[in-house]
C-alpha positions as CSV (number, residue, x, y, z in Angstrom):
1,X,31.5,-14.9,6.5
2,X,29.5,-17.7,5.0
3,X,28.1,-20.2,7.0
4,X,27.3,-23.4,5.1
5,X,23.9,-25.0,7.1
6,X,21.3,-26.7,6.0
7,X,18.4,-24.9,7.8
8,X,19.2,-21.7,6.2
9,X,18.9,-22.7,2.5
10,X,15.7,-21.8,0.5
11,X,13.9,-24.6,-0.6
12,X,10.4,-24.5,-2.3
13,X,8.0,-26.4,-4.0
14,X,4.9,-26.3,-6.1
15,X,1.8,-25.9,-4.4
16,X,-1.3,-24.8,-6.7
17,X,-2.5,-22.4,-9.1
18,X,-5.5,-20.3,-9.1
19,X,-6.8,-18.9,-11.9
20,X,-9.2,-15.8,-10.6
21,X,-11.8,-14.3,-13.0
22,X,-12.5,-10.6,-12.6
23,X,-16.1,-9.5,-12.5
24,X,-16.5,-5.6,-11.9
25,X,-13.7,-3.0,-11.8
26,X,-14.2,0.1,-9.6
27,X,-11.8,3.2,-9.2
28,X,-12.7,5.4,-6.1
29,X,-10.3,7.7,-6.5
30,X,-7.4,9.8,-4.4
31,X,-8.7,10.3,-1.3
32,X,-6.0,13.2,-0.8
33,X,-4.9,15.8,-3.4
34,X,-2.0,13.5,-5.6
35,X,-2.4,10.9,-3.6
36,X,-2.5,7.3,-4.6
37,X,-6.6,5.8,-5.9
38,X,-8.1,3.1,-4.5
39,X,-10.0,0.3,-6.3
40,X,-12.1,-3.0,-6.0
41,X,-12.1,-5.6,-8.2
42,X,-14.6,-8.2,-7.7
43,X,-14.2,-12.0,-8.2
44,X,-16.8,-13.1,-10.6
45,X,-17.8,-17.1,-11.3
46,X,-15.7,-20.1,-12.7
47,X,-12.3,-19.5,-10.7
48,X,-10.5,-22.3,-10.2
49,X,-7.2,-24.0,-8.0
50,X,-5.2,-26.7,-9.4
51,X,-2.4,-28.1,-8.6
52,X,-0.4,-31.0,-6.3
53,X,-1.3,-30.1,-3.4
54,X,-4.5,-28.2,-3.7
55,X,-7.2,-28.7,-5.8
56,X,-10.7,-27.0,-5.7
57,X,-12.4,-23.5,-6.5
58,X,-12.8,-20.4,-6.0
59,X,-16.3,-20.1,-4.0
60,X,-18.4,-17.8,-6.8
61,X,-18.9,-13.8,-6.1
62,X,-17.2,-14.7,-2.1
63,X,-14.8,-11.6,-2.3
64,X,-12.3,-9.1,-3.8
65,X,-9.4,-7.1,-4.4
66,X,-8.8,-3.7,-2.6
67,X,-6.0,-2.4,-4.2
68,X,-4.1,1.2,-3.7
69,X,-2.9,2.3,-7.2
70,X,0.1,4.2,-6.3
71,X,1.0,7.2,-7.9
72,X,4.3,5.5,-9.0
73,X,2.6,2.9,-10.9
74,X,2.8,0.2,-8.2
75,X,-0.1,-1.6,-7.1
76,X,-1.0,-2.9,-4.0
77,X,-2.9,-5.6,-3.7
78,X,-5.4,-6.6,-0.8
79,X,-7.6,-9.7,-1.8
80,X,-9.7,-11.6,0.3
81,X,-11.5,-14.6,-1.1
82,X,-12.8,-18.5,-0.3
83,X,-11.4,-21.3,-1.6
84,X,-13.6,-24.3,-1.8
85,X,-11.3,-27.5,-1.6
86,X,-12.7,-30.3,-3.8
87,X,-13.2,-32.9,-0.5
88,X,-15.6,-29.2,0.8
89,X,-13.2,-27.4,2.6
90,X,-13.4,-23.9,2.5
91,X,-10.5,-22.1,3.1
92,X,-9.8,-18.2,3.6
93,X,-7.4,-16.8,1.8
94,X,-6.1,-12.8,2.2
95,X,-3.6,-12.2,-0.1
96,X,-1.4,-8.9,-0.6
97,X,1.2,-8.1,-2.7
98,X,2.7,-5.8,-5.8
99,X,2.0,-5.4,-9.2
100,X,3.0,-3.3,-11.8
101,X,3.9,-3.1,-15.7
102,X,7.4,-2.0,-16.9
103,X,8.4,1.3,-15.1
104,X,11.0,3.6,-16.0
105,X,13.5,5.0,-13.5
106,X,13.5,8.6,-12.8
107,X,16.6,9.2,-15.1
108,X,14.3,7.7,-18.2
109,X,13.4,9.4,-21.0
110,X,9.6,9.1,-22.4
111,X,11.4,6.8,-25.6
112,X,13.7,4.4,-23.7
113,X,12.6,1.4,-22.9
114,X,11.4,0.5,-19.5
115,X,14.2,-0.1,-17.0
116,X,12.1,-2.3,-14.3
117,X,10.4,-5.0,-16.0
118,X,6.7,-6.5,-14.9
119,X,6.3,-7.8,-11.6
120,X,3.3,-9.4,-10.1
121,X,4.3,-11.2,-6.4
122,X,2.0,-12.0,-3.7
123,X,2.3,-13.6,0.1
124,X,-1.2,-15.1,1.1
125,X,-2.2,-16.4,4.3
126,X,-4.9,-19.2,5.1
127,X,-7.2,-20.0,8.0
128,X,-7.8,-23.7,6.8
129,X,-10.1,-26.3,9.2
130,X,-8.3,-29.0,11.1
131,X,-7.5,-31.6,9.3
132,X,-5.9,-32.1,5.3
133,X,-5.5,-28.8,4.5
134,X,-4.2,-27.2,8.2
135,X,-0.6,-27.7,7.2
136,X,-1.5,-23.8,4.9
137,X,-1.8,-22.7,8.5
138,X,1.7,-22.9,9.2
139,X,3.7,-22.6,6.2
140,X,4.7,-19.6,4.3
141,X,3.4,-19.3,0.7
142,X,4.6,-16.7,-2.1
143,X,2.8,-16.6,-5.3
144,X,4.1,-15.3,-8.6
145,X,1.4,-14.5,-11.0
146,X,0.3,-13.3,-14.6
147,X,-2.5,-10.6,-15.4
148,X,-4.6,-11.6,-18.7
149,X,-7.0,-8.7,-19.5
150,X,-9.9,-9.0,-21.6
151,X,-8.7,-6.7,-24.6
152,X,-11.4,-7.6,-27.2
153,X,-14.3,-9.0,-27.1
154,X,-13.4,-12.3,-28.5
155,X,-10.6,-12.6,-25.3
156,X,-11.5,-14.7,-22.6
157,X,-12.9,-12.8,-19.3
158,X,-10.4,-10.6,-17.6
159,X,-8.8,-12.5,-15.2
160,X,-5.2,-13.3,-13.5
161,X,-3.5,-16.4,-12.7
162,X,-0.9,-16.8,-9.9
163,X,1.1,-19.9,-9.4
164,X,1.8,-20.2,-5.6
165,X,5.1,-22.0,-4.4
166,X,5.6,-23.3,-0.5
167,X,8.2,-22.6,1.4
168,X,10.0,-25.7,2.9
């Protein structure tokens, strides 16, 4: 049974981007036989947020991600970081989520092409001051985002950008 109401359609809109450049990439390894490694990936300097309703920075070398690489090939991700609004705010961000490249099911063979296709989502959550920005305080955020490594050395700087979208 469908029930046609208002308050239970999906609408979104879009909020900012942030474009994070990646300083130092660590791998610390299974911490149980075949288990799943753990990582750190540091924010490094120039990082920015743009977009209609934020605008700003990231604030330089003020955190990372703590990802699980999964032995499937999924990552999980757990970033924290600062965001400097460009009126001075600075706002908190943690952000977790999945990433992974193309996967193959179980039932694939080594030369078929990948069955699941890349997938980079994220769900952050803010601790904002009072005033212009509080409204991140209360509204659910998803972010869809783009990894960009640095494959030669004439690339730009490793670095990922993920467009967030506000839930209305």
């Amino acid at each position: 049974m469908s029930i046609a109401d208002p308050m239970l359609e999906l609408r979104y809109e879009h909020a900012f981007d942030v474009r994070m450049n990646f300083d130092k990439r660590w791998a610390t390894g299974a911490i149980h036989p075949n288990g799943p490694n753990h990582g750190y990936t540091s924010l490094d300097i120039g990082s920015t947020v743009s977009g209609p309703l934020l605008n700003g920075m990231l604030v330089d070398h003020s955190g990372a991600d703590w990802p699980v690489i999964r032995t499937d090939g999924v990552v999980e991700l757990n970033a924290h970081y600062m965001i400097q609004a460009d009126d001075g705010a600075l706002i908190y961000i943690r952000n977790m989520g999945y990433v992974h490249g193309p996967l193959r099911t179980p039932d694939q063979g080594p030369d078929e092409e990948p069955a699941i296709g890349r997938y980079f989502r994220c769900t952050p959550y803010f601790r904002a001051p009072a005033g212009k920005h509080e409204w991140m305080n209360r509204t659910v955020i998803v972010g869809v985002g783009k990894r960009v490594p640095k494959l030669t050395e004439d690339d730009e700087p490793d670095h990922s950008i993920v467009r967030y979208y506000a839930i209305r």
